[in-house]
C-alpha positions as CSV (number, residue, x, y, z in Angstrom):
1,X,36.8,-1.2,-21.3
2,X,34.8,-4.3,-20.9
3,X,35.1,-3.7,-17.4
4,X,33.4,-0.4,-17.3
5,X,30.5,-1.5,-19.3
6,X,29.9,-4.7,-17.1
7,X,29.5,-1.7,-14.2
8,X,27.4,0.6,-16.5
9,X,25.0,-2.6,-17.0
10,X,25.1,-3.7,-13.7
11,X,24.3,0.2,-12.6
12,X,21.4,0.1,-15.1
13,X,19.3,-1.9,-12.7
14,X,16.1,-0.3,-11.9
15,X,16.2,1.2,-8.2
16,X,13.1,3.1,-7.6
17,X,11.1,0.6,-9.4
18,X,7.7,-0.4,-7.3
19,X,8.5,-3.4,-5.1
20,X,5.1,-4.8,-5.2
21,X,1.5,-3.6,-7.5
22,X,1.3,0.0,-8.3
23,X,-1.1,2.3,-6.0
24,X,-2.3,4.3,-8.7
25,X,-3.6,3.3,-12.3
26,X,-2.0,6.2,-14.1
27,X,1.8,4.5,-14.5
28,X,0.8,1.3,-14.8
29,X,-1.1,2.0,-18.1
30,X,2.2,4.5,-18.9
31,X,4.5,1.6,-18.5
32,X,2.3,-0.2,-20.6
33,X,2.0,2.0,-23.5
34,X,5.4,2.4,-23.6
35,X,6.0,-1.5,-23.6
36,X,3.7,-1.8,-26.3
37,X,5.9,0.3,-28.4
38,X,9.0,-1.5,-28.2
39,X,6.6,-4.8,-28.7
40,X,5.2,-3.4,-32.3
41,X,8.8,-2.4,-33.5
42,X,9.8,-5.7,-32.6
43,X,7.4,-7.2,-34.5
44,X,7.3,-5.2,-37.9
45,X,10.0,-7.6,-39.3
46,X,7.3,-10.7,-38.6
47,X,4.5,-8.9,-39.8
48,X,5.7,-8.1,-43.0
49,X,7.3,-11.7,-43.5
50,X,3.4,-12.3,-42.8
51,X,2.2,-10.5,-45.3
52,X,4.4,-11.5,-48.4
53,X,4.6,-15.4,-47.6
54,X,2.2,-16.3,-44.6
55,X,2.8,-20.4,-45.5
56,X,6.5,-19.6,-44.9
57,X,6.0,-18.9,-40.9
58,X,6.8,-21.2,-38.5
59,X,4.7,-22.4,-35.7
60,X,6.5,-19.7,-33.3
61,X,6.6,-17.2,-35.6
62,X,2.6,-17.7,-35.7
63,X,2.9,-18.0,-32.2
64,X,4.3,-14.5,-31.8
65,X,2.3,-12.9,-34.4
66,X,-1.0,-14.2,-32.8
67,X,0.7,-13.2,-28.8
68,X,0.9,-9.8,-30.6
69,X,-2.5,-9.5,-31.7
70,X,-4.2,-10.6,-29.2
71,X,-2.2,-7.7,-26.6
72,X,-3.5,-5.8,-29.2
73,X,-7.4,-6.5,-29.4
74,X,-7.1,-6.5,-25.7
75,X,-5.8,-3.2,-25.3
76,X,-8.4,-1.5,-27.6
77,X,-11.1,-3.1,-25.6
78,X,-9.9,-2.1,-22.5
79,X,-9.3,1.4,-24.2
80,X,-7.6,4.3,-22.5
81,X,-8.6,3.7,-18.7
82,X,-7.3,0.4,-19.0
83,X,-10.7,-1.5,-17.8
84,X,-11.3,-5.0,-17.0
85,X,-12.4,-7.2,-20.7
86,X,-15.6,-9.0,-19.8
87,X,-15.8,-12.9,-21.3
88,X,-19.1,-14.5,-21.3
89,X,-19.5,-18.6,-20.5
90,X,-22.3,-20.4,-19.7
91,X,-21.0,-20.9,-16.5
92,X,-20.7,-17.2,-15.9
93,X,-18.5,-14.0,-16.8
94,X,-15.5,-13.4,-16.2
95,X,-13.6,-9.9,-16.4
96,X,-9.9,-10.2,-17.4
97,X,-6.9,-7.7,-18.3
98,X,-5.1,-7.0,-20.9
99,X,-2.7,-10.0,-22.2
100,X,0.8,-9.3,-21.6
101,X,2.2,-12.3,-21.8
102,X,4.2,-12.1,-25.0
103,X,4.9,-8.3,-24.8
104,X,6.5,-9.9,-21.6
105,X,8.8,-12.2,-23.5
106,X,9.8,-9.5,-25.9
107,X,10.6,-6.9,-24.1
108,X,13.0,-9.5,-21.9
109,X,14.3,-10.6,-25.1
110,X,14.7,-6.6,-26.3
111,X,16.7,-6.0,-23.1
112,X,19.0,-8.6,-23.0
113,X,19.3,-7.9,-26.9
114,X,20.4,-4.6,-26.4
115,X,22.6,-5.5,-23.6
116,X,25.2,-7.8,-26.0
117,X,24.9,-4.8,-28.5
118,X,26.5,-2.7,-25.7
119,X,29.0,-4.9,-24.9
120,X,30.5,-5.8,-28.6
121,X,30.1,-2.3,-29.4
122,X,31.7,-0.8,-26.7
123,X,35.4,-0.3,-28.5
124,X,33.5,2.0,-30.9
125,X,31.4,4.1,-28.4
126,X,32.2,7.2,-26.5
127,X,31.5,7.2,-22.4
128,X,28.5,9.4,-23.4
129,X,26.8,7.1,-25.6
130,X,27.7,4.0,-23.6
131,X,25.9,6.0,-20.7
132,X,23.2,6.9,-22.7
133,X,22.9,3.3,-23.9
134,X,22.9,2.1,-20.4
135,X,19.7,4.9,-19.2
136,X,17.6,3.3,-22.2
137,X,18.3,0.0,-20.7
138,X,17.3,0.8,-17.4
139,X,14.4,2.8,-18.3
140,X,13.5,-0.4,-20.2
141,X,13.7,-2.7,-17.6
142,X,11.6,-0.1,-15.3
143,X,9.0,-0.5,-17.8
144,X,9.1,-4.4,-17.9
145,X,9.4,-4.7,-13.7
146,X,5.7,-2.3,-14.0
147,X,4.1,-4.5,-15.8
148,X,5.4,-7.9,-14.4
149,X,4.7,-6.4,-10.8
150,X,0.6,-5.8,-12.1
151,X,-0.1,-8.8,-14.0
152,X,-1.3,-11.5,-13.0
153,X,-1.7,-15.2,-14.3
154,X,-5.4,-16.3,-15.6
155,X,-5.8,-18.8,-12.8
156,X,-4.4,-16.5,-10.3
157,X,-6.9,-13.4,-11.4
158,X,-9.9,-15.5,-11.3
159,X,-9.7,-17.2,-8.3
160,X,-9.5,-13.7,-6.9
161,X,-12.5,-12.4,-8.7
162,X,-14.4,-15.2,-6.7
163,X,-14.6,-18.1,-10.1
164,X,-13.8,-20.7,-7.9
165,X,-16.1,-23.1,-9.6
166,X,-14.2,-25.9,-11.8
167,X,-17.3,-25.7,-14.3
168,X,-16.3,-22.1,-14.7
169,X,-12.9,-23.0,-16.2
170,X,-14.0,-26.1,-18.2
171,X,-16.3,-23.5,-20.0
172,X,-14.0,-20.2,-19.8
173,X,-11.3,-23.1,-21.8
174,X,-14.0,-23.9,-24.6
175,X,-14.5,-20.4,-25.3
176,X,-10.9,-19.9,-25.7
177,X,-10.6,-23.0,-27.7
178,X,-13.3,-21.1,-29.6
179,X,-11.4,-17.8,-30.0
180,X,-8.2,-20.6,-31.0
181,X,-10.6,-22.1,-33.8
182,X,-11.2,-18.9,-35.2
183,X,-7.2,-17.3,-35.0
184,X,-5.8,-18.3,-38.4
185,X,-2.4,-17.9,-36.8
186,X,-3.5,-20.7,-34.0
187,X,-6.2,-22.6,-35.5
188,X,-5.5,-26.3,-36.0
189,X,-4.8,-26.8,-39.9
190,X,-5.6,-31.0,-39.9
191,X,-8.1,-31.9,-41.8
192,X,-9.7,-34.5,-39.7
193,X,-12.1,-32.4,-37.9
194,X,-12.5,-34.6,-34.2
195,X,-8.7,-34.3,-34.2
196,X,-8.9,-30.2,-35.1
197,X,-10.9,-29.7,-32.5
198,X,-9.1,-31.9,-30.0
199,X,-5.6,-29.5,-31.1
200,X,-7.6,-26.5,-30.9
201,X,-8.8,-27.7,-27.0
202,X,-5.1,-28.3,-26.3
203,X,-3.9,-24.9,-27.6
204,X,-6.8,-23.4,-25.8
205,X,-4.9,-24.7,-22.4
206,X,-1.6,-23.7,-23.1
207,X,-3.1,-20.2,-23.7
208,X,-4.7,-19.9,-20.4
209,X,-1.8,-21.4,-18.6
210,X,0.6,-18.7,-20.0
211,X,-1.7,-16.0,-20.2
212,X,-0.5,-12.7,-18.1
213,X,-3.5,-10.1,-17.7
214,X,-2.5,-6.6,-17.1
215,X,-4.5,-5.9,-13.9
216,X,-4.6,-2.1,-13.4
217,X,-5.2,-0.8,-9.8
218,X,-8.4,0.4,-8.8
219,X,-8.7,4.6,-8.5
220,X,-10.5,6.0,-5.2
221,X,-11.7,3.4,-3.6
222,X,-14.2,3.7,-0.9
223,X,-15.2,2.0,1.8
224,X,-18.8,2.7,3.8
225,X,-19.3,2.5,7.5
226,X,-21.6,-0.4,7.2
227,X,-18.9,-2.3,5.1
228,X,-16.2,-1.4,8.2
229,X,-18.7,-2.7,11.0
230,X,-19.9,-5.7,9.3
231,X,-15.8,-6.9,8.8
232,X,-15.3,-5.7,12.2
233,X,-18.1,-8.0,13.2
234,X,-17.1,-11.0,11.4
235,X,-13.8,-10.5,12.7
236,X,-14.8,-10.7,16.4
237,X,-17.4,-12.6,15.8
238,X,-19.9,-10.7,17.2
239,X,-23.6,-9.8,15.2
240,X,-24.7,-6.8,16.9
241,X,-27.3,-4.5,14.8
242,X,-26.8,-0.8,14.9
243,X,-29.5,-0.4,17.4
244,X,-27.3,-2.4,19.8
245,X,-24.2,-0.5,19.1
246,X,-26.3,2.4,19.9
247,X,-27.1,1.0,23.2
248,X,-23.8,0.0,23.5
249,X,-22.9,3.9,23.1
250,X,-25.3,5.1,25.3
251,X,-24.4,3.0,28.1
252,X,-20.6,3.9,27.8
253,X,-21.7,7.4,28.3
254,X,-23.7,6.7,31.1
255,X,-20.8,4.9,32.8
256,X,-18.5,8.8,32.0
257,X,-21.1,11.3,33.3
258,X,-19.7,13.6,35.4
259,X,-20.9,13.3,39.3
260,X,-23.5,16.0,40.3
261,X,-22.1,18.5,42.7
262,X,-23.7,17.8,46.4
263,X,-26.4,19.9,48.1
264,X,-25.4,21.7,51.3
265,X,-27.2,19.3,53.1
266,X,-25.4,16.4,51.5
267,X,-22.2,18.1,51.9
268,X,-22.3,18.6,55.8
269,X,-23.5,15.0,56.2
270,X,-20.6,14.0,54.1
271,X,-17.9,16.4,56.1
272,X,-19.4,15.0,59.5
273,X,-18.9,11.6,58.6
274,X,-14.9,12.0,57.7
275,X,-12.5,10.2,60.1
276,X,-11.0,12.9,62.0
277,X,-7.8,11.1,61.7
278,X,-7.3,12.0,58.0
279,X,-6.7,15.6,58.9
280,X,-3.5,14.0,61.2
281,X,-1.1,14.2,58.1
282,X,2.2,14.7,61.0
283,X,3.6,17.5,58.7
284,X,1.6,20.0,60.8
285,X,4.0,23.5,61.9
286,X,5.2,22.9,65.2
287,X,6.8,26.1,65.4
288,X,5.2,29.7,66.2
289,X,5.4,32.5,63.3
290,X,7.3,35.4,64.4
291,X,4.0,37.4,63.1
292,X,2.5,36.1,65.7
293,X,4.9,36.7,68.4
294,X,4.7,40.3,67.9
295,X,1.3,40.7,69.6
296,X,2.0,38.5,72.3
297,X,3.5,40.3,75.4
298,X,4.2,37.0,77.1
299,X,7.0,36.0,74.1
300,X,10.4,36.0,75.5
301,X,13.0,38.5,73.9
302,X,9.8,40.8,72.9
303,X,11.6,43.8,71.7
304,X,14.6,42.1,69.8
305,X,12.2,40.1,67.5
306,X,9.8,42.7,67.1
307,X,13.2,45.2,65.6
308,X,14.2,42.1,63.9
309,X,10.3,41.8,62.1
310,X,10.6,45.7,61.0
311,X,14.2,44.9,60.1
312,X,12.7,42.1,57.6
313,X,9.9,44.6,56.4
314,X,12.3,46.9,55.3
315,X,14.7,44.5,53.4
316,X,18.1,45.2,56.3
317,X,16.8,41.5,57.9
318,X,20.7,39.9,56.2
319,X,23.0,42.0,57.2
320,X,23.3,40.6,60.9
321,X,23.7,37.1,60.8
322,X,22.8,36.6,65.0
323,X,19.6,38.5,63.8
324,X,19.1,35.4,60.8
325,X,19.7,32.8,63.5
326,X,17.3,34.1,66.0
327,X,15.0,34.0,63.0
328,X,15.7,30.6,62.1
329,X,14.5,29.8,65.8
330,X,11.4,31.6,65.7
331,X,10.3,31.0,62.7
C-alpha cells in the first residue's frame, strides 16, 4: 500500500506547469488568489490565538502574522489587475509587487503537510480518495510553482527597474524600517529608544532580504518603429537619422531598376557588334530534312522517300521497318 501512494505522490508532480515567467497576467494573478486562500485558512488558528492573548505569541508567530498582513495590504493595493505598489524615498520611487514571501513558506509547508497526512492515512482510504488526495496536491504545487516562477527578490526587481543607485537602497531600507516601527507585530519592544531603532533598522534588512514581490507580466505590449531602429542602431553601431535611411532606400532602388528596352538604332549597333563566333554553338543539324528533299529533283532515291513522306502523313510510316531506316538516314 505504501508503495502505491509513494507513486500517487510522486505522479502528483506538476507537468504542464510554466517552465519560466508566465506570458499572460491572467494565471498568474489566478494562481495567486488561489494561494492566498490556502494562506488565510492557514493562518485563522494564529489569528485567533492573536486576538485572545496577543502577549502569548512568539517572535515567529508574530513573524507570520505580520508576513500575512503585509501579502495582504499588498494585494489590496495592487487590487484586481495586480499593479505594481509604488514606495516613495527621497532618493526616488520605487514600484514593487505584491509580497509573497510568506504565502511562499506556507503553502510549501501546506504541501508537504498534506503529503504525510496521505501517507499515514493511506490504510483507511479508498484508491478514489487517495487519488483525489493526490490531484489536490498537484494542483497545489501548480499554484506554488506560478508564483515562485513570477516573483522575484527585492534586490533582483529593482535592479531591473533601473535603482541601481546604493543611496536608493539606504533610503528604500529606512522607509521600511519605518513601516517595521509602525507593525506592532515587528516593532522593536525595548525601551531604550537608540537601541529600538537600531532593532527596527535590522529587521528592516531582513525584510528586504527575504522579500518575494509577485511580478505580474505586462499585457500587450508594444513596440514603435522608432524604438526598433534606434536598438537596431545601437546594436550595429551605426547613427543614421531617418533622412539617411531614406537615402539609403532610395539608392537600393536605384541599384534594382529595371534596364530600359533599346531603341532600334541601339539595337542594330548592339547586333552588329556580336562576335560572330557565338552563333558557332557545334550542335548545328548536319543532316537534310526529308521535307526538304521532296522538292529537290537532284535528291537520290526521289520517289521512294517522297511515298515514304505521304506514308508518314498518313500515319502507315511503322509498318515497314526498311521504310523507318531509310528515314533514320534522311532525317
Amino acid at each position: 500500500m505504501n508503495n502505491m501512494i509513494a507513486e500517487t505522490l510522486s505522479s502528483s508532480q506538476p507537468t504542464e506547469g510554466p517552465r519560466g515567467p508566465e506570458s499572460s497576467s491572467k494565471p498568474v494573478f489566478e494562481a495567486f488568489k488561489k494561494g492566498f486562500q490556502y494562506y488565510e485558512k492557514s493562518i485563522l488558528a494564529l489569528q485567533g490565538k492573536a486576538e485572545k492573548d496577543p502577549a502569548s505569541l512568539s517572535k515567529d508567530e508574530k513573524g507570520r502574522l505580520s508576513d500575512f498582513e503585509v501579502c495582504k495590504k499588498g494585494s489590496q493595493k495592487a487590487g484586481e489587475d495586480g499593479k505594481l505598489i509604488p514606495v516613495e524615498t527621497a532618493a526616488g520611487i520605487s514600484h514593487e509587487g505584491i509580497p509573497v514571501e510568506g504565502m511562499i513558506e506556507v503553502l510549501n509547508e501546506q504541501i508537504l503537510k498534506m503529503e504525510d497526512d496521505l501517507l499515514k492515512n493511506s490504510s483507511r482510504l479508498t484508491e478514489d480518495e487517495q487519488a483525489g488526495a493526490a490531484l489536490k496536491i498537484s494542483d497545489l504545487k501548480q499554484t506554488l510553482k506560478t508564483i515562485e516562477d513570477n516573483s522575484k527578490s527585492f534586490r533582483q526587481a529593482r535592479i531591473e527597474e533601473g535603482l541601481t543607485d546604493p543611496a536608493f537602497f539606504t533610503e528604500r531600507t529606512k522607509a521600511e524600517a519605518k513601516f517595521t516601527s509602525e507593525d506592532k507585530l515587528r516593532r522593536s519592544e525595548n525601551p531604550d529608544s537608540q537601541t529600538k531603532m537600531e532593532e527596527n533598522w535590522f529587521n528592516a534588512e531582513k525584510a528586504l532580504e527575504r522579500r518575494r514581490e509577485l511580478i505580474l507580466p505586462k499585457e500587450g505590449v508594444t513596440v514603435s518603429e522608432a524604438e526598433i531602429l534606434t536598438k537596431l542602431e545601437d546594436l550595429s553601431g551605426e547613427k543614421e537619422s531617418v533622412p539617411d535611411l531614406n537615402e539609403r532606400y532610395r539608392q537600393n532602388q536605384e541599384k534594382i531598376k529595371p534596364t530600359p528596352p533599346l531603341t532600334t538604332e541601339a539595337s542594330a549597333k548592339e547586333a552588329e557588334e556580336i562576335d560572330p563566333s557565338y552563333l558557332d554553338t557545334g550542335t548545328r543539324h548536319e543532316h537534310p530534312f526529308l521535307e526538304d528533299l521532296i522538292d529537290d529533283p537532284s535528291s537520290p532515291r526521289l520517289k521512294d522517300l517522297k511515298g515514304n513522306w505521304e506514308k508518314k502523313q498518313k500515319g502507315e510510316l511503322y509498318a515497314n521497318q526498311e521504310v523507318i531506316d531509310n528515314m533514320d538516314i534522311v532525317e
